[in-house]
VEXSEBA-188342 format. One record per residue (C-alpha): x, y, z; residue in three letters. Coordinates in pm, whole numbers, plus 50000, padded with zeros to 5 digits. Each point is the difference from the previous one (the first is absolute). Layout:
# residues N
XYZALA ...
This chain:
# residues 426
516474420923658UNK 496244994950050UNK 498164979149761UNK 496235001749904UNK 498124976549790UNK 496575007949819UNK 497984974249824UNK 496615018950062UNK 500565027550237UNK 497224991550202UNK 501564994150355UNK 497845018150194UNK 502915018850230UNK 501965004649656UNK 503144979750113UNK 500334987549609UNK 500475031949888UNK 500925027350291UNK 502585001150297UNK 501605024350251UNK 503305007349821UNK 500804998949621UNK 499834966749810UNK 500064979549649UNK 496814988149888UNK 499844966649822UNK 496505004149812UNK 499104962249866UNK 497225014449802UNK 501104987849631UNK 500784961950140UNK 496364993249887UNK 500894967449800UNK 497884971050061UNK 500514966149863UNK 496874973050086UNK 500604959249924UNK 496334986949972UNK 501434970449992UNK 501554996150405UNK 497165034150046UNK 502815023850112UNK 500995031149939UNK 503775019850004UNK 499125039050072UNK 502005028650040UNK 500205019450305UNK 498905029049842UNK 496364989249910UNK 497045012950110UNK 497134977450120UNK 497875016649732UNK 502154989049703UNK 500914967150136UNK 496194990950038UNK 499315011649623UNK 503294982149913UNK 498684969450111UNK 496795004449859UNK 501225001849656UNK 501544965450095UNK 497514980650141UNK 496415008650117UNK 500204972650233UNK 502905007450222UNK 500115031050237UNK 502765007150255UNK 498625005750389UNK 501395036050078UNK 498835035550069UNK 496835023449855UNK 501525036549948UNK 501384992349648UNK 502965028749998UNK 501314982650306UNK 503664984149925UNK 499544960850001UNK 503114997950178UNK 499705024350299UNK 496724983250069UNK 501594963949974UNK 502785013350238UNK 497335004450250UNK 498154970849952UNK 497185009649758UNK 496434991650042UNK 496985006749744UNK 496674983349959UNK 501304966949948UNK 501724995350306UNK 497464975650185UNK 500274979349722UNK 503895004149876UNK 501735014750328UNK 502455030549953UNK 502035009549687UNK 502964996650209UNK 498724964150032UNK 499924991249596UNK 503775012249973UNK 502444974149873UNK 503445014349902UNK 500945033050001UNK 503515020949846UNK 501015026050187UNK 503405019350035UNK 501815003750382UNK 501845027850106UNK 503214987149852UNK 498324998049641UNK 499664962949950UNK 497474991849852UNK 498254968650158UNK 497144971949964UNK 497794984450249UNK 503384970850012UNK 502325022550040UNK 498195028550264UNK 499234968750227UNK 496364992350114UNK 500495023850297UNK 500545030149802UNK 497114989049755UNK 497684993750335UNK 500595035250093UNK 499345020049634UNK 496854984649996UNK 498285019850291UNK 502725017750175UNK 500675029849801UNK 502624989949713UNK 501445036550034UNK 501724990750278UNK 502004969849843UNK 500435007349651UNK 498615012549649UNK 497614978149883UNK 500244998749625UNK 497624968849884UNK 497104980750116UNK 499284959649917UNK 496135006750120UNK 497854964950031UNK 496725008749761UNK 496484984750159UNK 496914988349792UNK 497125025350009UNK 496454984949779UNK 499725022949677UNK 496935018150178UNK 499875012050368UNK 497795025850167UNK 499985029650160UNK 497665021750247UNK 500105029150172UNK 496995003850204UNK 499145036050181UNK 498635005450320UNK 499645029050260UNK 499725004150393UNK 496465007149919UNK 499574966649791UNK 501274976250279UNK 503745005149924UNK 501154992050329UNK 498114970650011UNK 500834979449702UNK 503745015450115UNK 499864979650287UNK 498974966549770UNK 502645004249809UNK 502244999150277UNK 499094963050079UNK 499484990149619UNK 502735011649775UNK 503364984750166UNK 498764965550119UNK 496494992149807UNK 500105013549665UNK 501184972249759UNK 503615011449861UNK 499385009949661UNK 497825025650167UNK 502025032350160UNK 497735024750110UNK 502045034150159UNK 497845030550148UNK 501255036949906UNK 498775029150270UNK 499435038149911UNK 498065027050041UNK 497275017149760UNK 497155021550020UNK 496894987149953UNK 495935014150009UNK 499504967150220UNK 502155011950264UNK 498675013750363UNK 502645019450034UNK 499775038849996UNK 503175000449770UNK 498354970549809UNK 503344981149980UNK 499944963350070UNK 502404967949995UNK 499304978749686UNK 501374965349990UNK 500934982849658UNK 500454958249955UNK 502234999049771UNK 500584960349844UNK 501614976749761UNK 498924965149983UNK 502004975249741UNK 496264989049848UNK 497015010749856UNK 496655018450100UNK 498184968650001UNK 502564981350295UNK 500795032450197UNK 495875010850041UNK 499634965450204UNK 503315002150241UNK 499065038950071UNK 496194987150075UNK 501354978350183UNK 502595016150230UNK 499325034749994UNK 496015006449882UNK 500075032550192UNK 501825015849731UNK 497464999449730UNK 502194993649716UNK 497874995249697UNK 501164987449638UNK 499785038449887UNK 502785008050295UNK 502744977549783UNK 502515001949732UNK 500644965749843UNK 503605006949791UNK 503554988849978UNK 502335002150213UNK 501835024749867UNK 496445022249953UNK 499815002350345UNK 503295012450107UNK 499505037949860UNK 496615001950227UNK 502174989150285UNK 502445028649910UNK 497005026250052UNK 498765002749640UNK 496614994749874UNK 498484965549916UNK 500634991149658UNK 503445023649953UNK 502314983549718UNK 502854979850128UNK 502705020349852UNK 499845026750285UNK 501874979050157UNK 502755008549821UNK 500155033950108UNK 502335002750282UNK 499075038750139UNK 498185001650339UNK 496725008249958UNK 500035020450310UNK 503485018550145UNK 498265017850332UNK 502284989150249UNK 498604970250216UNK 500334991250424UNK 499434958350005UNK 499624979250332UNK 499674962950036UNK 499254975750239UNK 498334962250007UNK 497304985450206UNK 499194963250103UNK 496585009350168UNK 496685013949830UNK 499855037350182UNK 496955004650163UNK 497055022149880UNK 500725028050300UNK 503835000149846UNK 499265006149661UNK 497255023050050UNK 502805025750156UNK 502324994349717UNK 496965015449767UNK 499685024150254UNK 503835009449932UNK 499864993949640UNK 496835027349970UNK 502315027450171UNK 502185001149680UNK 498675020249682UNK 498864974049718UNK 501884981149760UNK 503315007150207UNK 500014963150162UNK 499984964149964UNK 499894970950173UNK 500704967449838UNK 499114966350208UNK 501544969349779UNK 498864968250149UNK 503064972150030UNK 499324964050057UNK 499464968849788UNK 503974996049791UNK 501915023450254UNK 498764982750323UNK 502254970849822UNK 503595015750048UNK 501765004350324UNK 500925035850134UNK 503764994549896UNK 498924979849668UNK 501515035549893UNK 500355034550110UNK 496495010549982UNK 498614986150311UNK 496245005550067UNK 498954968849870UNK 498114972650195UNK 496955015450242UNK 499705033449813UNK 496285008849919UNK 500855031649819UNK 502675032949927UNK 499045031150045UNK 501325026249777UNK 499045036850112UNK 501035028949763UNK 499815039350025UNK 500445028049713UNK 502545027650173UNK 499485026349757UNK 498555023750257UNK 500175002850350UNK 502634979849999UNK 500805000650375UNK 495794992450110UNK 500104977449714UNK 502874978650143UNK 498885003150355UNK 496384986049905UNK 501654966749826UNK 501924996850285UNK 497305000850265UNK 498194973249759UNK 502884978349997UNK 500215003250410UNK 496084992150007UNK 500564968649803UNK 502674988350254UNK 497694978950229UNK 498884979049689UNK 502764993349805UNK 502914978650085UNK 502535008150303UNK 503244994150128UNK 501015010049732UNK 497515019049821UNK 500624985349651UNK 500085023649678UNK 500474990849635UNK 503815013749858UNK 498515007449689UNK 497715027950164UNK 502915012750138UNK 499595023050305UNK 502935020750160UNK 497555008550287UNK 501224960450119UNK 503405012350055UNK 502925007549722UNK 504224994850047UNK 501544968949908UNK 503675004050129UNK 499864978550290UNK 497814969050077UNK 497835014450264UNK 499535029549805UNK 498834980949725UNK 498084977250208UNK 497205023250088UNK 498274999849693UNK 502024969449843UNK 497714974150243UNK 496805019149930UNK 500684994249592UNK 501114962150020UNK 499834987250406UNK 502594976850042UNK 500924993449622UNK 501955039250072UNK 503084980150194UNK 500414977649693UNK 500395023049792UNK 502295022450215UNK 502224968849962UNK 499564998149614UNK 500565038250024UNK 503424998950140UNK 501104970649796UNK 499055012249660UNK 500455035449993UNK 502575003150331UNK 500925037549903UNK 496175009249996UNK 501035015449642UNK 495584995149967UNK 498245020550234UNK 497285025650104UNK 497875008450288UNK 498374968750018UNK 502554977649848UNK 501074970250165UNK 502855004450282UNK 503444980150062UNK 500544982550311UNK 
């Protein structure tokens, strides 16, 4: 019997809720419970929960405590945990995965066990290194972090035509290893047309800095002077809100939208989606980046995006094996590269794959790293043997993958939890 389990649907090769031959799905959608102590700043969560409603959920808590996860609020809190989990906060607070304390989950045999009773092995490898493999997760003990009762946010638009290349390139240098960490400033790449544009088509690449900083208007004005002038951000460029105020703009709704959408759990888009990764250590040069434009303007508008998240400051703290999610210490940035495939399908999913190849001399090698939670079946798929497994397995987690091959064949030895990127047995 094959076994799938949905918290939010959102794996991007649908492992959590497809497969080759007929199976039970195990949909965790109504464990949304959430119990918060203010008193240790925890919080128990169900497996089922969305990052939306946990956000809110915690709002109507405490306005000064936050939790250091994702953006897309109808993502499943656990699914992104499972793969580590970054958000805007990261710099400052590391990975979700990171702020995990206990867990319950259920193992193939139906016992029900604790962070005690699993073992710290098992618990190493749910945090990071896809908890589908092992076991059910059914509850969360999730480490809370302070947040001030107003923070700001930007997003600040430029084109080609107004220098975006150029202040790209500064922000290569300036938002891992400079920027102050309450300051995390991420870039997001498409296309638009615009009157501005030389081109006969008129379309053009448009650049947006997207940022939270945990302060005010009057502290962030300074740094960004300071560090990254080039920008231009003026007073009238900010949001100054709470916490919780900010996370629907980071979802892709307008500035000011009420809280509550959170709650809403329905995608606000269901075009099917092609998503690439990779991470960099080195700035790319101005002659590299100008042909990724050139690649990105050969695709019709509004069909791509690139998102650049800067690492550094918090995550240059853990080791690669501190758990499974290894592209910690020297990383300047991920790169996140997404395509709609409603039409054209095939030209579609050859042009994001000769953008991935172009990336290849500046990103990391040998291996090539991606992120598991951007899941990509182009890296390889099959996970009945270890050398199957291992061509894609060392690309997601480098050498954490033989660890948890071991935990793998310990834990779950009949391989009762699997899929086409699950974890092997020796």
């Amino acid at each position: 019997m094959n076994v799938r389990i949905r918290g939010g649907g959102h794996d991007f090769e649908g492992v959590s809720n497809t497969a080759a031959v007929p199976f039970v799905l195990l949909d965790m959608i109504n464990f949304n419970r959430v119990n918060i102590d203010l008193k240790t700043s925890t919080a128990w969560v169900q497996s089922g929960i969305s990052l939306g409603e946990f956000y809110y959920k915690i709002s109507q808590t405490s306005d000064v405590l936050a939790f250091p996860a994702g953006l897309v609020s109808t993502v499943g809190l656990t699914g992104l945990l499972g793969g580590g989990g970054y958000g805007m906060m990261k710099r400052k607070y590391a990975l979700a995965a990171d702020n995990t304390l206990d867990a319950r989950i259920m193992d193939y045999n139906g016992k029900i066990l604790d962070r005690k009773s699993m073992g710290e092995d098992l618990f190493w490898a749910i945090r990071g290194g896809d908890p589908a493999s092992f076991c059910v997760i059914l509850e969360l003990k999730l480490q809370l972090v302070p947040v001030p009762k107003q923070v700001t946010y930007f997003a600040v638009l430029r084109t080609l035509e107004q220098n975006g290349s150029a202040l790209f390139q500064k922000w290569q240098s300036t938002a891992a290893n400079v920027f102050p960490r309450d300051l995390d400033v991420r870039v997001v790449v498409d296309t638009i047309t615009s009157n501005s544009s030389a081109r006969e088509d008129k379309k053009t690449v448009r650049f947006i800095f997207q940022s939270l900083y945990l302060g005010k208007i009057d502290t962030l004005l300074p740094i960004m002077q300071e560090y990254f002038p080039e920008l231009g951000l003026v007073r009238e460029d900010c949001v100054e809100t709470s916490w919780i105020g900010t996370a629907p703009m980071f979802s892709f709704f307008p500035v000011g939208t009420d809280p509550k959408i959170l709650l809403n759990k329905t995608a606000t888009t269901r075009n099917p989606v092609k998503i690439k990764s990779s991470f960099t250590t080195q700035p790319i040069s101005l002659e590299g980046l100008n042909g990724i434009w050139d690649l990105w303007l050969k695709q019709p508008v509004q069909t791509t995006l690139i998102q650049y998240t800067p690492f550094g400051g918090r995550m240059n703290e853990f080791a690669e094996s501190a758990l499974p999610f290894p592209h910690r210490p020297g990383v300047l940035y991920m790169i996140n590269m997404a395509v709609t495939v409603a039409q054209n399908e095939e030209a579609t999913l050859q042009w994001i794959n000769d953008l991935f190849k172009y990336y290849a001399p500046y990103v990391t090698k040998n291996p090539r790293t991606s992120y598991v939670n951007y899941r990509d079946a182009d890296l390889g798929t099959g996970s009945k043997t270890y050398e199957q497994a291992s061509i894609w397995g060392r690309k997601y987690y480098k050498n954490n993958f033989d660890r948890l091959v071991k935990i793998k064949s310990v834990v779950d030895p009949q391989n009762f939890f699997n899929h086409k990127q699950s974890i092997p047995l020796l």
